[in-house]
GUDOTOR-676615 format. One line per 5 residues: number of its first residue (from 1); their letters; for each residue x, y, z of N, C-alpha, C. Coordinates in steps of 0.02 Angstrom, whole numbers, plus 32768, in hexadecimal, padded with zeros to 4 digits. Atoms other than C-alpha are relative to their C-alpha. Example, Ala and Ser with C-alpha at 12.3 -4.5 7.8 and 13.67 -1.06 7.14 Angstrom:
1) AS) 802D 7FC5 8000 8267 7F1F 8186 802D 803C 8000 ~ 7FD6 7FC5 7FFD 82AC 7FCB 8165 7FD9 8037 8025
//
This chain:
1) XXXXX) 7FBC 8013 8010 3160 EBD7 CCC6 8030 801D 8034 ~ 7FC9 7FC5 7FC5 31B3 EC5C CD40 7FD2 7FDD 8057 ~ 800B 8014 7FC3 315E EBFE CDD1 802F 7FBE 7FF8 ~ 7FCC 8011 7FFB 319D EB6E CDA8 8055 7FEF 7FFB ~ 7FBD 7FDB 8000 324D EB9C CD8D 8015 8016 8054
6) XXXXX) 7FD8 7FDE 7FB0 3259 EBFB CE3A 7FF2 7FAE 8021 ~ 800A 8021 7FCD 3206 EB5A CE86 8059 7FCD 8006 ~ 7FB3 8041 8014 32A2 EAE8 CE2A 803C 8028 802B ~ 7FD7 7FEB 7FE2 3318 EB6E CE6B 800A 7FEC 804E ~ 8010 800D 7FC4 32DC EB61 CF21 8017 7FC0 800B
11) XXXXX) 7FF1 804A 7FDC 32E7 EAB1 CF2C 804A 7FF5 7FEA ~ 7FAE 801E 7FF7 33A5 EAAD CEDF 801D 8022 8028 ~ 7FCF 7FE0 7FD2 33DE EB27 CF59 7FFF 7FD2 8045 ~ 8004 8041 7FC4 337E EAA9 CFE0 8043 7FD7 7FF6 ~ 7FE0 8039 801C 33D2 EA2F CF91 805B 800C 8010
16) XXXXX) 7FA6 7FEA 7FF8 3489 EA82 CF8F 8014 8007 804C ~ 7FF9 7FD6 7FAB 346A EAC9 D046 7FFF 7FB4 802D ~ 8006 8042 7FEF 3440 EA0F D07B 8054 7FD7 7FEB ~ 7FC4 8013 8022 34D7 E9D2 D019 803B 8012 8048 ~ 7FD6 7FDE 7FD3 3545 EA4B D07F 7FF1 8006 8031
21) XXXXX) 8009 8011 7FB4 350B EA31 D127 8038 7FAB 7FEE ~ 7FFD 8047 7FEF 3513 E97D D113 806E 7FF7 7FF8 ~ 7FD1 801F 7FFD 35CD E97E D0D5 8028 801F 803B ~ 7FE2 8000 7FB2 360F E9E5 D16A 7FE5 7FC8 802F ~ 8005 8036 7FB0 35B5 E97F D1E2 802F 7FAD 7FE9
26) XXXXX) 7FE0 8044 8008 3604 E8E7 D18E 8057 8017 800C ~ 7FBA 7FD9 7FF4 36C1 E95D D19A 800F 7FFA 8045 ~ 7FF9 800A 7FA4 36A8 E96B D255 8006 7FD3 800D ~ 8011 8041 7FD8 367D E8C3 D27A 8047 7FE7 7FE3 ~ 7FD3 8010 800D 3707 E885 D225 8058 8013 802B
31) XXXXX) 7FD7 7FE2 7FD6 377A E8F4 D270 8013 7FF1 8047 ~ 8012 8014 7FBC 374F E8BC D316 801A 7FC4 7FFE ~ 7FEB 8042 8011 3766 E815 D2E3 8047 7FFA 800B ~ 7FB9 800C 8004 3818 E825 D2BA 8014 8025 802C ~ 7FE7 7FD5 7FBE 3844 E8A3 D343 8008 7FB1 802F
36) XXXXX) 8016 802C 7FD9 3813 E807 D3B8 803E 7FC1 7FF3 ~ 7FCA 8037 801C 386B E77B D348 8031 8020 800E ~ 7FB6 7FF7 800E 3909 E7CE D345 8017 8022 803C ~ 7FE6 7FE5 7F9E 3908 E80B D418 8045 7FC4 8017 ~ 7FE7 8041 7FD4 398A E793 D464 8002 8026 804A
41) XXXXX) 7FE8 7FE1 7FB8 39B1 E78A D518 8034 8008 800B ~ 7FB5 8004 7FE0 3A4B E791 D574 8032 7FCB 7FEC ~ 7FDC 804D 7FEF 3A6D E6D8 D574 8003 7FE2 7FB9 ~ 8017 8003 8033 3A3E E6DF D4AA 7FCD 7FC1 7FE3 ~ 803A 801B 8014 39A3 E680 D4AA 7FDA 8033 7FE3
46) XXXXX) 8035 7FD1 8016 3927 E6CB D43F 7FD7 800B 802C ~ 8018 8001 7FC4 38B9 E714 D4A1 7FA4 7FF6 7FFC ~ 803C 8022 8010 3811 E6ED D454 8000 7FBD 8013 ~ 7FE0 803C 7FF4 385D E63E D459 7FFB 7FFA 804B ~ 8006 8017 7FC2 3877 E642 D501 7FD4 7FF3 8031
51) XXXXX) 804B 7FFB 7FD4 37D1 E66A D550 7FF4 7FC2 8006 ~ 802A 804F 801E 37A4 E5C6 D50A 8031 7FAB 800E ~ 7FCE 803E 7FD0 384F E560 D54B 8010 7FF8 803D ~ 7FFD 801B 7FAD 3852 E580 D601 8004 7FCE 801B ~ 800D 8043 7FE7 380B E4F3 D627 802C 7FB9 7FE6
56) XXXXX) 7FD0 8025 8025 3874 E48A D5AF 802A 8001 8012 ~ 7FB1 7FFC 7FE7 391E E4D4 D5DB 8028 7FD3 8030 ~ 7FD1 801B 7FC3 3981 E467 D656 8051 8009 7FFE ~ 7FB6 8002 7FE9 3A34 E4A7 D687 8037 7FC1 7FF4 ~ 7FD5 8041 7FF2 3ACB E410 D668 800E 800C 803D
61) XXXXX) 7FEF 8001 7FB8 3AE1 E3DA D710 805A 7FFE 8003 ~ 7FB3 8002 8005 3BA6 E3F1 D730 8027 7FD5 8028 ~ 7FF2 8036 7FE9 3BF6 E345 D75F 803B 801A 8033 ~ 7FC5 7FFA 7FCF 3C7C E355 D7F6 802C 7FCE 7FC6 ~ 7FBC 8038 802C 3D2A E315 D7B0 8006 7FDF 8048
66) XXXXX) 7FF3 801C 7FCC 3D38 E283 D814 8061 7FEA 7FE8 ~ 7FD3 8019 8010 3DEB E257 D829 801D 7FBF 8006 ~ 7FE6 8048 800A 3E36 E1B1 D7EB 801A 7FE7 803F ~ 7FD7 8021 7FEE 3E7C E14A D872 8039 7FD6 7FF4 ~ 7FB7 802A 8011 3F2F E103 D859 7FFB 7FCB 8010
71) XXXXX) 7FF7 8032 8006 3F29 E053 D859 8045 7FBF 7FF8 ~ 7FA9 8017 7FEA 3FD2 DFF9 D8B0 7FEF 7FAB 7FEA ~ 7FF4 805E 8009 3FEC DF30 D864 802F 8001 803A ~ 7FE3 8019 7FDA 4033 DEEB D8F8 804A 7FEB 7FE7 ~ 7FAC 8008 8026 40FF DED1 D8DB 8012 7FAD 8018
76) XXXXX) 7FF8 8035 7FF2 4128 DE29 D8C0 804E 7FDF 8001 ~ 7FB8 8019 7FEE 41F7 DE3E D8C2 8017 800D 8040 ~ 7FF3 7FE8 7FB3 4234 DE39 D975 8054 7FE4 7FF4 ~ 7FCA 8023 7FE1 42DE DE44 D9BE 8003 7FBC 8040 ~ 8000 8031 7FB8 42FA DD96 DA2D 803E 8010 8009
81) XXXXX) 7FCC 8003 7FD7 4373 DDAA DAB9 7FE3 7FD1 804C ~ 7FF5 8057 7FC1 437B DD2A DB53 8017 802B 8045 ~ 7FD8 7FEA 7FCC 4391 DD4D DC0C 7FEC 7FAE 8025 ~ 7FF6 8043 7FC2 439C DCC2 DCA8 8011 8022 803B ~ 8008 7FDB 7FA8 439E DCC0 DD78 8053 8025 7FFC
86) XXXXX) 7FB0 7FE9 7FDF 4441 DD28 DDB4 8017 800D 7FBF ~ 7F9B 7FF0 802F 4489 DD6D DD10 801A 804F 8006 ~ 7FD4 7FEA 7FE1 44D5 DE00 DCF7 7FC9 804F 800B ~ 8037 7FCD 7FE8 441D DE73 DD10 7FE7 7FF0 8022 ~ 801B 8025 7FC3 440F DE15 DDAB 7FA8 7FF7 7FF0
91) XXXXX) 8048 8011 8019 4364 DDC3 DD69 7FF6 7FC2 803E ~ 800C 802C 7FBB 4305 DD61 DDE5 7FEB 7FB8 7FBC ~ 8001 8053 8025 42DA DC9A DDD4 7FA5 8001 7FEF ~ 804D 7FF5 7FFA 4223 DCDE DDCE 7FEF 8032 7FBF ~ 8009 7FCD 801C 41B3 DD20 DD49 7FBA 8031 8024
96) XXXXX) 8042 7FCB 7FD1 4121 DDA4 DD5E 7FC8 7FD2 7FF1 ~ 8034 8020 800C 409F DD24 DD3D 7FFC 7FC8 8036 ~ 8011 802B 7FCC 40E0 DCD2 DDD2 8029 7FBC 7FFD ~ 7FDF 8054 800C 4140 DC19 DD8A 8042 8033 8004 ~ 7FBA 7FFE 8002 41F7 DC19 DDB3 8017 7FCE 7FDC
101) XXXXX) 7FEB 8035 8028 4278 DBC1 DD68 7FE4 7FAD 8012 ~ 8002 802C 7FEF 425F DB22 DDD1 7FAD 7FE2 7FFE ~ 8038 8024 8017 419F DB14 DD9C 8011 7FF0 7FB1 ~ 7FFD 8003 8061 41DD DB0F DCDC 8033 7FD0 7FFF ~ 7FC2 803E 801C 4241 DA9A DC8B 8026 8019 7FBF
106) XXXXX) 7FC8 7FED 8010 42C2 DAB4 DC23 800B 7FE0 7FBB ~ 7FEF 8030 8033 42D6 DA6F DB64 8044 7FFA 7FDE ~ 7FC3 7FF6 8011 4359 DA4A DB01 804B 8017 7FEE ~ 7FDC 7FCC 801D 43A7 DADD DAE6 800D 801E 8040 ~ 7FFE 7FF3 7FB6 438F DB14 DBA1 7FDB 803A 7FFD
111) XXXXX) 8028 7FCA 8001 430B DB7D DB7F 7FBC 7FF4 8031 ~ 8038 8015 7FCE 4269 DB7C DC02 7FD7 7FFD 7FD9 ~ 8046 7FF2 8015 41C8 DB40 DBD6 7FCF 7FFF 801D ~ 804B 800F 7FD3 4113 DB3C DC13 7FD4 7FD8 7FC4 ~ 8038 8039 8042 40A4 DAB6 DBDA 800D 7FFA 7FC4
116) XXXXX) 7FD6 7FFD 8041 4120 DAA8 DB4B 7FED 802E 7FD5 ~ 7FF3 7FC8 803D 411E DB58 DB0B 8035 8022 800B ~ 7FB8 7FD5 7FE6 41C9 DBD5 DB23 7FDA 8036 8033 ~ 8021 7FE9 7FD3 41A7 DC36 DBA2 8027 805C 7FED ~ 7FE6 7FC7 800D 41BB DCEB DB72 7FEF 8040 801A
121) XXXXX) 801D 7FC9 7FD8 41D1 DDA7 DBCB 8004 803C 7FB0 ~ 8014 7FD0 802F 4184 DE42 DB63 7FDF 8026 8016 ~ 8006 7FCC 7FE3 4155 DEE6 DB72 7FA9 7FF6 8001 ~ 805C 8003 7FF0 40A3 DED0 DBBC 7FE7 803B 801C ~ 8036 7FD1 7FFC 400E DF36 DBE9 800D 8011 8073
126) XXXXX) 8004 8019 7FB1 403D DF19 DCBE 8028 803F 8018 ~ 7FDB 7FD9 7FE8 40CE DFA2 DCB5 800C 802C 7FC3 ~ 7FEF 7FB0 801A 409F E02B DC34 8013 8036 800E ~ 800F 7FC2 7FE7 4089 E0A7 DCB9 8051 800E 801D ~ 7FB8 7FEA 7FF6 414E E083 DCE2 8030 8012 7FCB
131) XXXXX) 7FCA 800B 8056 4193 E075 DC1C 7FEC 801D 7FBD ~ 801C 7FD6 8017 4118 E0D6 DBDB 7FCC 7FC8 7FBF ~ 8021 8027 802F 40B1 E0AC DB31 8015 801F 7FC5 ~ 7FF9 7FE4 803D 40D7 E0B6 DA78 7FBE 7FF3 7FBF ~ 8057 8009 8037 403F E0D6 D9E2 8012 7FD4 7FDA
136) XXXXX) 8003 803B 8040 4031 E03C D97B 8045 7FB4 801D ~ 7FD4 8020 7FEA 40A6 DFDE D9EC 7FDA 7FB3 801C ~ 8024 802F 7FD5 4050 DF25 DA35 802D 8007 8030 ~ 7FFF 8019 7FBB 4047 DF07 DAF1 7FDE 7FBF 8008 ~ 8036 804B 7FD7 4030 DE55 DB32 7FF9 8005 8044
141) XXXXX) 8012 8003 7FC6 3FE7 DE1A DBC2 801B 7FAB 801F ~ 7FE6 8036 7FE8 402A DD7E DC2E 7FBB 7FC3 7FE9 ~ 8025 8024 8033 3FD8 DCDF DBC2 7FFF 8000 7FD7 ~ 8025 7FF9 805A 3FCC DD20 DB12 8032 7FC4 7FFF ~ 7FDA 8034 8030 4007 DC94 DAA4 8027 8017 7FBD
146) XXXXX) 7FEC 8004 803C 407E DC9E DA23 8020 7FD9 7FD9 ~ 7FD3 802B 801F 40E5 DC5A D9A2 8041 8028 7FDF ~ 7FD4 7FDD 8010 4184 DC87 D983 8042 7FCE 7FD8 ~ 7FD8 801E 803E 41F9 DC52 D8EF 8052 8018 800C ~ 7FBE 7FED 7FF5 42AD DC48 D921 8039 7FE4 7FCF
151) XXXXX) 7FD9 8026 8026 432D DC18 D8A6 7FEB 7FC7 7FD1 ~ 801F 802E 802F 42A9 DBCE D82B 7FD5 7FD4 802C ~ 8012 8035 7FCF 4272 DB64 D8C0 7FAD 802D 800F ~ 803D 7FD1 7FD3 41B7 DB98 D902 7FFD 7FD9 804E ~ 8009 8021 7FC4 4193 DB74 D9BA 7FC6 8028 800F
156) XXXXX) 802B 7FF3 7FD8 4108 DB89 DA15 8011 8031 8054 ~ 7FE3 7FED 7FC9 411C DC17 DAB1 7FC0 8028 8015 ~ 8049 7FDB 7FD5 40B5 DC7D DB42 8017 8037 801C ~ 7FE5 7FB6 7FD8 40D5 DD25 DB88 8003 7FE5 804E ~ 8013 8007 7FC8 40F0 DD06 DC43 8027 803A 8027
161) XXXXX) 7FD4 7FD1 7FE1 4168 DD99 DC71 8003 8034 7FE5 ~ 7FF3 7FCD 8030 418D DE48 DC4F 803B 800A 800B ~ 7FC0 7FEC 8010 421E DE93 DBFC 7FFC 8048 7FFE ~ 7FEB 7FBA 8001 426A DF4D DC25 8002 8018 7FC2 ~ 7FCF 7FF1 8052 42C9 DF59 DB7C 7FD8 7FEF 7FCD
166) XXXXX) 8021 8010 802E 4243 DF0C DB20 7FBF 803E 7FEA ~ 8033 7FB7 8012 41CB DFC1 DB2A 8034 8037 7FCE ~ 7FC2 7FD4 8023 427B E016 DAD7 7FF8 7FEA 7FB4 ~ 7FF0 800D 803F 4265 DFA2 DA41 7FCE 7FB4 7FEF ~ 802C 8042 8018 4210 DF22 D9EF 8042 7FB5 8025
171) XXXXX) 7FE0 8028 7FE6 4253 DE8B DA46 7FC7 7FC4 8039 ~ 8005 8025 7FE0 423D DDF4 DAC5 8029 7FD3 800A ~ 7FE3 8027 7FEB 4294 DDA2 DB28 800F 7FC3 8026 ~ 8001 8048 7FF4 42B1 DCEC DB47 801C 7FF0 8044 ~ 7FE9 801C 7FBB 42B1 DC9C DBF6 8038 7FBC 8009
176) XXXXX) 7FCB 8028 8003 4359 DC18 DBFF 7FFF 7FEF 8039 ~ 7FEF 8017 7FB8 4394 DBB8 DC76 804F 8014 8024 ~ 7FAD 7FE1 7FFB 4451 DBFD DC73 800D 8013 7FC4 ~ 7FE2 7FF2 8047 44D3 DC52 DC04 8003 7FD7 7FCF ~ 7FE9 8036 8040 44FF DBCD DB9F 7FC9 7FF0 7FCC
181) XXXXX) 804E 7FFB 801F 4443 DBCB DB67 7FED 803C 7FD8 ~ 800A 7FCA 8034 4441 DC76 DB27 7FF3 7FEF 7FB4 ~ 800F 7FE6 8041 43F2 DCAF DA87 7FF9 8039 7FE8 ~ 8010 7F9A 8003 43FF DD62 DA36 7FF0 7FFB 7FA6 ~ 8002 7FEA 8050 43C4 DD70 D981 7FC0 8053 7FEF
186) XXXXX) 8004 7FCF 800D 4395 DE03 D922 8011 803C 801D ~ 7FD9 7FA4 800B 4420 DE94 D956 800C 801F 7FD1 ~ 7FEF 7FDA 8038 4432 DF20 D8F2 7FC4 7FE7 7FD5 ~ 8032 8005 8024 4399 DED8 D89D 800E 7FB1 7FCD ~ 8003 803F 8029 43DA DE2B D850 7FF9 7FD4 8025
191) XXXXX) 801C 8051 7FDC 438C DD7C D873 7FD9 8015 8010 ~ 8038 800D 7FE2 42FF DDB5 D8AC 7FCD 7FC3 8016 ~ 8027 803C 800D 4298 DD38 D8F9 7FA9 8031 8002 ~ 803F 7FFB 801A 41D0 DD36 D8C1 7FC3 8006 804D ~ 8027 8005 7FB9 4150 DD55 D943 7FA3 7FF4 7FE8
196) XXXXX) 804B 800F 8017 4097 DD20 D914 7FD2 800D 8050 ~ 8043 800D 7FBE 4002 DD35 D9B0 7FCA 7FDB 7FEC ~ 8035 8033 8009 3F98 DC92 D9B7 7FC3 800F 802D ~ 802C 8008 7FCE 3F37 DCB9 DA5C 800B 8053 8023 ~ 7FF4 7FBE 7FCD 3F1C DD68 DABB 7FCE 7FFE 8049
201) XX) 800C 800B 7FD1 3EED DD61 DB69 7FBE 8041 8015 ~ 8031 7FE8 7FF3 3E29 DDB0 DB77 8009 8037 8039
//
């Protein structure tokens, strides 16, 4: 009876001593565990976590600000004013494209035309480098085609000359055959006549 008794003892102290190993080693490990989980880094990725996202991670790439370009609509109110040979800005009988008065003809109004369009001077691309240039401003070139709406009327016209006064301001000015032919609309900004571009010279 006293044998077995000590033997039962023996084996519950095994038994207890087994017990108590086993639950420290399960205390430690645990411990470890969460030490680990709950490391962050710098950048606060976990850092268990991270070992394992390296490869995953990709940076947002950081877009340049591109900046908008301003976008000029061409101006379609112009001042018309009128010159002719000998007036009083001593203007020759010649334009810069070369036709003088005496290749053009002359319509009813005594205005010049070419191949029945008005024959008109404007601040072109030939003498920026003397009148300078403005941003969002058009420059023609000797040829463009336009149309231009005078007093409700449309006519058909062609750049063949340049105008000084016409780089100062929105404008163009009409080739005549004399005073009495003159036309001036839109001073101070009323009457404007209409200016449309049918054709631009390549």
């Amino acid at each position: 009876m006293k044998k077995n008794t000590r033997t039962l003892k023996i084996i519950r102290n095994g038994t207890l001593y087994l017990l108590y190993i086993t639950l420290i080693i399960s205390i430690l490990f645990n411990f470890g565990q969460v030490t680990k989980i709950t490391t962050y880094n710098v950048s606060g990725v976990n850092s268990l976590q991270s070992s394992h996202m390296v490869d995953k991670y990709v940076p947002k790439k950081v877009e340049p600000k591109v900046e908008e370009k301003k976008v000029y609509k061409p101006n379609t109110k112009y001042r018309l004013t009128s010159y002719y040979p000998n007036d009083e800005l001593k203007s020759t009988p010649c334009t810069g494209a070369g036709f003088c008065a005496w290749d053009l003809e002359a319509d009813e109004h005594g205005w010049y035309t070419y191949k029945g369009k008005l024959v008109l001077a404007a601040a072109t691309t030939y003498l920026q480098n003397r009148f300078g240039t403005k941003e969002g401003k058009t420059y023609f070139k000797y040829y463009d085609e336009v149309n231009i709406t005078i007093d409700g009327k449309v006519y058909p016209a062609i750049i063949l000359d340049t105008c000084g006064a016409c780089y100062r301001d929105e404008r163009v000015d009409l080739f005549v055959k004399d005073k009495a032919s003159v036309v001036d609309r839109g001073y101070m900004g009323r009457n404007m006549i209409t200016l449309e571009i049918t054709k631009k010279k390549a």
